[in-house]
N, C-alpha and C positions, 0 to 999 in steps of 0.2 A: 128518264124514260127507261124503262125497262118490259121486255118483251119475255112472256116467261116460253117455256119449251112445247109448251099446248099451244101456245098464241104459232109459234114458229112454225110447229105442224101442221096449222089450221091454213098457216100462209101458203106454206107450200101443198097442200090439199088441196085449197080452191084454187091457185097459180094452176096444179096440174088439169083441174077440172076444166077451169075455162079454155086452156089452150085444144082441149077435145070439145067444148062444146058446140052444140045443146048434148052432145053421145054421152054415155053413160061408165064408170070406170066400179069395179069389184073394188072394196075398201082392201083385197089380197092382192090386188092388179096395182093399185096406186103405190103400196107398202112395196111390191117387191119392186116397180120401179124405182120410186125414189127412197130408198133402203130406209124406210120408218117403220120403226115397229106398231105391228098388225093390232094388237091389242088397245096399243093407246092408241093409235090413228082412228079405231073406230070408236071410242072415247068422243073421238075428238067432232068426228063426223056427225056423233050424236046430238053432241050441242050445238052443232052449224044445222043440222035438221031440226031442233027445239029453235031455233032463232028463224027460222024461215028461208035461210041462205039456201041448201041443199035436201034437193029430197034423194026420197029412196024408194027401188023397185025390190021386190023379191021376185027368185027364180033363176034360170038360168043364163035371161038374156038383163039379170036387172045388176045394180049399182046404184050407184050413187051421180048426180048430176047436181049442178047450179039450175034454181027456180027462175031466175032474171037471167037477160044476158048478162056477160063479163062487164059491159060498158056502162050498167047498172048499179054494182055492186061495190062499194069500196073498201081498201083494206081495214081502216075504222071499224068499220061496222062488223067486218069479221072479227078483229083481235076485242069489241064490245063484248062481241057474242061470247066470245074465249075469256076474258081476264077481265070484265067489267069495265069498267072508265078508264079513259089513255090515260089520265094523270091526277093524282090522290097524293094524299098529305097527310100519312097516318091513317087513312083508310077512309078519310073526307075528301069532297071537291075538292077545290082548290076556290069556290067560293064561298063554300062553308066553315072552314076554317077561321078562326075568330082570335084575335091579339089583340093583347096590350096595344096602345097606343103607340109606345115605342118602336114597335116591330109593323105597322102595319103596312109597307112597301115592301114588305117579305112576301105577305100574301099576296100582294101586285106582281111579286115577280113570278109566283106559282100559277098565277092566272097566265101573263105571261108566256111561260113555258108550256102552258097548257094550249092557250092559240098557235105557238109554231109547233106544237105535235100534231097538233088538227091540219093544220096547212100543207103538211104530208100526206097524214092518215086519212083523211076526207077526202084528199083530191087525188090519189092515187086510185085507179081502179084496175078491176083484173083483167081486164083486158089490154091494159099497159103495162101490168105485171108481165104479160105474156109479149105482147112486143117491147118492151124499154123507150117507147113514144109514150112520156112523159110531159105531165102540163108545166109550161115555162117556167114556173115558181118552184118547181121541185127541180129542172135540170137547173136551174139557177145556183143551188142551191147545193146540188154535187159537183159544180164547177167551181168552186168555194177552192181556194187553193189548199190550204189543209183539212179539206170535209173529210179526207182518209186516213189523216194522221191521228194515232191515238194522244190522249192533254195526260200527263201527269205532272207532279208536282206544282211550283208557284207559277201563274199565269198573268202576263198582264193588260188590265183592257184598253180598248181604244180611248185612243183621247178624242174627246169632243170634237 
């Protein structure tokens, strides 16, 4: 999984959006709050208004807002909107991808990987973004006793 730096801005975008909504926030109001640069945050905005997440007012009293409520929208569907599909294999699904015979529980494990990115990304929404009232499966999930530890080097798996 990888989150690129627009996917990141977009999170914390509509995070900051929902916790003011339905009100309205300046793409300059958002940037100096949460120290994002102005230029790319309105980048970033653009394509959450091309996807239907956030509109926009002009004027003095306009900005930018979430179209749904927070309870509606999920992070999925923003980092969609931002960096395309949660998880790609060379720049394919993960059930387009096509192998030798030899290899093909490789592709099983990319689908795999691909359902527990969903299992966050889907089920989180912004309005839990903004309180940390999380659906069971996800605080399960940071209750993990090494979910914060970073994995380097040889690892070994669970036995049966």
């Amino acid at each position: 999984m990888h989150v690129s730096a627009k996917g990141d801005y977009a999170a914390r975008a509509v995070t900051a959006l929902a916790a003011r909504y339905p009100d309205r926030a300046s793409a300059q109001a958002l940037a100096d709050a949460h120290e994002l640069p102005r230029k790319f945050l309105e980048a970033v905005l653009a394509d959450l208004k091309r996807a239907a997440i956030v509109s926009s007012t002009r004027g003095a009293d306009g900005g930018y807002a979430l179209r749904r409520p927070p309870s509606q929208i999920t992070l999925g569907e923003v980092l969609r909107a931002i960096d395309g599909p949660l998880a790609d294999v060379h720049g394919l699904r993960p059930d387009e991808v096509s192998y030798a015979a030899d290899f093909r529980h490789l592709q099983e494990v990319w689908v795999a990987a691909r359902a527990a990115v969903r299992l966050v990304f889907d089920e989180v929404t912004l309005d839990q973004l903004v309180t940390g009232d999380f659906h069971a499966d996800v605080a399960r999930m940071l209750a993990i006793t090494d979910a914060w530890d970073p994995r380097t080097g040889p690892q070994s798996p669970r036995t049966r």
